[in-house]
N, C-alpha and C positions, 0 to 999 in steps of 0.2 A: 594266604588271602582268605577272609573270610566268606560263608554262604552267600550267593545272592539274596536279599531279603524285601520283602516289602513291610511297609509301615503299617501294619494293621490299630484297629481302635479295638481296644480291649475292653474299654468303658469310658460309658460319658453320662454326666450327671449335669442336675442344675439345682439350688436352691433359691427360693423366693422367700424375701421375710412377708409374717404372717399379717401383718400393717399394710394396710391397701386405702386408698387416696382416691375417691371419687373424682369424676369431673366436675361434680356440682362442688364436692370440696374446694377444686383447686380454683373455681368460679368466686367460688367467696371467701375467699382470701387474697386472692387479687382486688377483689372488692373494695377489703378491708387494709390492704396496704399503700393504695394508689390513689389517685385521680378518675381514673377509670373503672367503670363496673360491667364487665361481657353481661349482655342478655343472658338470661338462663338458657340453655339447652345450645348455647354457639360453640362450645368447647366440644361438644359430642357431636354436633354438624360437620364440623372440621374436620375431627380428625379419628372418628368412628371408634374414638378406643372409651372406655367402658373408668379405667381409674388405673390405677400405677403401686406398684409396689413399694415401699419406704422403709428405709434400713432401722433396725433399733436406734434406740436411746446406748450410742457409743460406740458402735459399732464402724470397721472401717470396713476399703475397701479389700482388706487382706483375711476379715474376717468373713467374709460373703465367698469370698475364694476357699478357704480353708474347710468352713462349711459342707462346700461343693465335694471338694479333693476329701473327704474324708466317705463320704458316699462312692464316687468312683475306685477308691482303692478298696474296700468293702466288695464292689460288683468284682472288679479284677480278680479278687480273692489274691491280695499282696499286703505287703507289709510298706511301711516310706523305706526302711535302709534297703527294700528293693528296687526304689528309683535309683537312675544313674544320673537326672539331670530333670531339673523343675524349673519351668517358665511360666513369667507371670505375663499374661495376654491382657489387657485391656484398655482403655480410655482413661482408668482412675489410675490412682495411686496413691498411696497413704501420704510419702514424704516426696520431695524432691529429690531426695538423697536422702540412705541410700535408695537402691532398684527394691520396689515393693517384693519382690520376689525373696528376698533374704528376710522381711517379717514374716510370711509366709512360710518359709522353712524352718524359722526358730517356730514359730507356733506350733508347728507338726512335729517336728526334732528331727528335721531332714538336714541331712551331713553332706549331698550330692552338691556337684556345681551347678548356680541358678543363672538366670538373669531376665530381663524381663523383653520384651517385644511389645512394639509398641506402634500401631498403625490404623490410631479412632476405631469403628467398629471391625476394619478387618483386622482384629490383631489377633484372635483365635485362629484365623483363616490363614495369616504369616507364619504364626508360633507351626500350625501344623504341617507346614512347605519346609520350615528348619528343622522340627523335630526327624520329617518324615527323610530328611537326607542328610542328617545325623545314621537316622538308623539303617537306611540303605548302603551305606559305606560301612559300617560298621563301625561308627566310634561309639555309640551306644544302643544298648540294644531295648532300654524301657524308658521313657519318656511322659512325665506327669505336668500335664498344660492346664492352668489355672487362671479362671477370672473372676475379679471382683469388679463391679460397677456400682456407682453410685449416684447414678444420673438426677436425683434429686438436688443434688446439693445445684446445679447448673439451669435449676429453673430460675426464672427471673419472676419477681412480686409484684412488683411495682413498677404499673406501665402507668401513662398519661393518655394513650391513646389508643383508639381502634387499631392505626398502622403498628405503634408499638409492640399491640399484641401477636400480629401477624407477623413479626420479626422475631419474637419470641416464640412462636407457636411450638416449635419441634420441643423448646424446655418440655411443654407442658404433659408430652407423651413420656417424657423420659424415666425409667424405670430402675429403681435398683434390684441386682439380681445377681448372684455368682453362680460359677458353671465349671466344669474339668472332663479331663478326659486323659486316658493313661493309652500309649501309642507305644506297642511294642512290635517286635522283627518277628516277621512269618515267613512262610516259602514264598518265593516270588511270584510263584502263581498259585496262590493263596487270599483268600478273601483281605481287602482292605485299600489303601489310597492308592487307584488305579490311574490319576491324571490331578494335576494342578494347574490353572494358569491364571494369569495376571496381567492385566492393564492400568495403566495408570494416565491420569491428565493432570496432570501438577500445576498445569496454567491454571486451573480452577480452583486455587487453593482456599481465596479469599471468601467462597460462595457460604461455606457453614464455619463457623471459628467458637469457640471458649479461648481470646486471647488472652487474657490474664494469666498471671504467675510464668511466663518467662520474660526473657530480655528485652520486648518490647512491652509489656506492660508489665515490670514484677512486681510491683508492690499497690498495682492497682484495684481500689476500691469500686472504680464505675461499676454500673449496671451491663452496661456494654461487654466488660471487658472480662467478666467474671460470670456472666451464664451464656447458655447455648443461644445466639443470636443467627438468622438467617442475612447473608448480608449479597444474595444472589439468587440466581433461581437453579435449586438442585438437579429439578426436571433434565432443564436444560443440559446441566452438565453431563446425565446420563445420557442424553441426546448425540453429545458432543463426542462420549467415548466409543458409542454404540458400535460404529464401522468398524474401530480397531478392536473391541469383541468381539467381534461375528468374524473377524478375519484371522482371528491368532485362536478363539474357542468357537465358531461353528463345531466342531465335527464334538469335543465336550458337551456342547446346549442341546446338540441333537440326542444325545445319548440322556441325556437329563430329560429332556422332555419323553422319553421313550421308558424312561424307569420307575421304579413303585413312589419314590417319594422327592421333593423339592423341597428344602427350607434356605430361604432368603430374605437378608435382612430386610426388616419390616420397621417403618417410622411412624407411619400411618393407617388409614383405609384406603384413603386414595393412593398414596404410591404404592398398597399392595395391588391394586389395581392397577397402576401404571403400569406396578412389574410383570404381571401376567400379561399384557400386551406387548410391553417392550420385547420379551423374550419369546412369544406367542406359548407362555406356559398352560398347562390345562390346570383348572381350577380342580379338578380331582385329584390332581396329586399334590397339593401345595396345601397350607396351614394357617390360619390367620388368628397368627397367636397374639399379635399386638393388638388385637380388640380387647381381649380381659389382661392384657398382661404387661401392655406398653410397651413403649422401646427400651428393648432389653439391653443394648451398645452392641459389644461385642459378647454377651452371651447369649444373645438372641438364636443363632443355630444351634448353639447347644441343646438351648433350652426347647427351640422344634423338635431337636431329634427325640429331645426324652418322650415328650408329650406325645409323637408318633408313634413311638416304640408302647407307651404307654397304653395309646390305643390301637394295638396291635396293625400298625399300617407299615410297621418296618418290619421284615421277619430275614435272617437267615438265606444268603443269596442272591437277597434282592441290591439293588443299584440306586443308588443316594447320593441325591447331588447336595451341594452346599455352597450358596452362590451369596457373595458377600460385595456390598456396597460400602464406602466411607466416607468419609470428608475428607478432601487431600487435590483431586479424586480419584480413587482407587477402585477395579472390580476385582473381583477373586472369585474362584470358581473349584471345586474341589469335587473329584468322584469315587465312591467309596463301595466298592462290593462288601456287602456285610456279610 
């Protein structure tokens, strides 16, 4: 039988392409595509965030990943034929077929078995519940979790109306961004994934959608059916899950609220505010990285943690929580002695 182990994070990275999209940008060009022209300054009223990142001229969602993974195996100090198994975590994806995780590993020249994971913004927050009981059993012992987002392709141009845009409003935060993280086996009581847990309300599934390109709309051109549309109130749904949170991670949120740092998915300024009251988080230990950086999808905690680490708010020891919302509706919760 092998060691007891826990899942430690060996590194985590994020890259951002260097092409950044103002609100006033994204203001006049809806302008220029629609019927509709937003006031100036009602994009930044909304939704407090500052402009959004945009992938090059060609670039996919496997290339924002690969990106990323190429920095975390750098920090790890490893080589790719040292992974034993590469997932691809996000919202995008290059093809329908195959799993983006297999360009991913030709691009790198990774030989391990992949596959991808896939659950709207918490699919970093899944990949690291799989990897991490992978490696506690011991069928593998290093694990390289990869995301590419490409949240720009799901804004929507062309509104007719004030409501239109407020149905589109979340396109308009969306950000592309790729992020990684390599999760390898430590001593069991050893710094790294000390709890995970998970709720989900699936009755709210219709509340946020990109339905285009599967079975119900695959070959659909609408506006509707091909960007990110609001078709419920999110609020609410968090509202809805809240009880069975507090009831399955009370004693995780307590722990989180008590430790050096918080990152949680972020769409906006307002529901970053939401979240620090829904949860009663303290604003001293949380990051409000969606102002300059937009909704990152699912590499939005990555990309917290680097920016903390960055400014030395994460050090060695300390206790990290990572608390993920999606569309579906899912919460996720993850804690992490570093």
């Amino acid at each position: 039988m092998p060691e007891p182990a826990r899942a430690r994070i060996a590194a985590v990275a994020a890259h951002v392409p260097t092409r950044y999209r103002t609100m006033d940008e994204i203001r006049e060009k809806i302008a220029k595509s629609g019927a509709y022209a937003p006031p100036p300054g009602l994009l930044e009223d909304l939704t407090g965030v500052r402009g959004v990142h945009v992938r090059g001229e060609g670039q996919d969602a496997s290339d924002l990943a690969v990106a990323a993974a190429r920095q975390a195996l750098d920090e790890a100090g490893l080589r790719i034929d040292e992974i034993d198994l590469l997932l691809f975590a996000a919202t995008a994806s290059d093809l329908i077929e195959p799993a983006t995780s297999h360009l991913v590993a030709a691009k790198m020249g990774a030989t391990c078995p992949v596959f991808d994971v896939k659950n709207a913004c918490n699919s970093v927050l899944n990949a690291m519940e799989t990897a991490a009981s992978f490696i506690e059993t011991g069928r593998y012992r290093t694990v390289l979790i990869v995301c590419g987002e490409v949240g720009s392709l799901v804004t929507r141009w062309n509104v007719p109306d004030r409501q239109a845009l407020l149905r589109a409003l979340p396109g308009y935060t969306a950000s592309d961004a790729g992020a990684a993280m390599v999760l390898t086996a430590g001593p069991a009581d050893g710094p790294g994934i000390t709890a995970m847990r998970f709720v989900s309300n699936s009755a709210a599934w219709e509340a946020c959608t990109v339905s285009g390109g599967g079975t119900m709309h695959q070959r659909s051109v609408h506006d509707d059916h091909t960007t990110l549309r609001l078709n419920g109130d999110l609020r609410q749904s968090l509202l809805d899950v809240l009880p069975g949170v507090l009831a399955v991670a009370g004693e995780e949120l307590a722990a989180a609220r008590a430790g050096s740092f918080v990152a949680f998915h972020q769409i906006a300024m307002p529901q970053y505010r939401q979240m620090l009251d829904a949860f009663s988080l303290p604003e001293s230990v949380c990051m409000p990285a969606v102002a300059e950086h937009g909704n990152c999808a699912a590499a939005s905690l990555p990309l917290q943690l680097v920016k903390a680490r960055e400014a030395d708010r994460v050090e060695a020891g300390d206790t990290v929580a990572m608390i993920g919302l999606a569309s579906g509706f899912s919460f996720g919760l993850a804690l992490v002695r570093w």
